[in-house]
N, C-alpha and C positions, 0 to 999 in steps of 0.2 A: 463521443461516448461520455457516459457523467464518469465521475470520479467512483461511484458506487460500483461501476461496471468495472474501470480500470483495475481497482483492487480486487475485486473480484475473479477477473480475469488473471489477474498477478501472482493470486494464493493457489487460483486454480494451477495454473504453470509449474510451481513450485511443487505443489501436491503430487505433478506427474513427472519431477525430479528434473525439469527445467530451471537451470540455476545461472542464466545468462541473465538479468536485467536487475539491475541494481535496485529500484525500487518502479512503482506503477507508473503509468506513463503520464505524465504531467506533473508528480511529484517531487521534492527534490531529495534527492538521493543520499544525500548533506543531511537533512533534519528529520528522513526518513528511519535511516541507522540510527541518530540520537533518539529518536524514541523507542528504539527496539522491537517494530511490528513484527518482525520475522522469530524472533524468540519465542512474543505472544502467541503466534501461528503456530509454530512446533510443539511448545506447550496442551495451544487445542486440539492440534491433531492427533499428540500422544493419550490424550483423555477421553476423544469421542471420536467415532467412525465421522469420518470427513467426507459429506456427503453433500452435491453442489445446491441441490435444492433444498436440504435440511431445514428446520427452521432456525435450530442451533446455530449453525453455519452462519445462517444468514443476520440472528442476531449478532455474533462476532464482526462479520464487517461491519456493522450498524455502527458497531462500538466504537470502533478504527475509524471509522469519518466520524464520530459524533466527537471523538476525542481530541478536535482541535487540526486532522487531516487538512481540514481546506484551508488553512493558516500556514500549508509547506507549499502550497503551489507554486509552479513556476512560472513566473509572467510571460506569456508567449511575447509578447512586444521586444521585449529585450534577454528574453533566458535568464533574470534574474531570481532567486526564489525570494518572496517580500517576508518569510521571516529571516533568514540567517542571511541573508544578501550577498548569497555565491553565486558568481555568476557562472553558466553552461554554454558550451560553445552548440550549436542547430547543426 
């Protein structure tokens, strides 16, 4: 899956009061909470009907990855994330 999908997938989770996963999946969870995406999400959910194919919607994640997201990945090679360099156990 791309990243676009994983957050996507993530907000959706959240939105249906799924609160098990620290952050999207291949992100790291470390520099995920430092940027506060989850704020930003509660934020837009409290200001417009959260609707999955919205265009609204979908300009928000736009914004979340365009914002530097693929800069928290975590290296599958070794579970390291290459900005804040914490490593995650597989």
């Amino acid at each position: 899956m791309s990243i676009i999908q994983n957050i996507k997938n993530y907000f959706n989770a959240k939105a249906e009061g799924n609160t098990s996963e620290k952050a999207p999946v291949g992100i790291c969870p470390n520099c995920w909470g430092k940027e506060e995406w989850d704020g930003e999400f509660y934020k837009f959910k409290k200001g417009n009907k959260l609707v999955g194919n919205d265009q609204t919607y979908n300009n928000f994640i736009n914004k979340v990855v365009e914002s530097n997201v693929t800069g928290i990945v975590i290296n599958k090679d070794n579970y390291e994330c290459e900005t804040c360099k914490v490593s995650y156990k597989s």
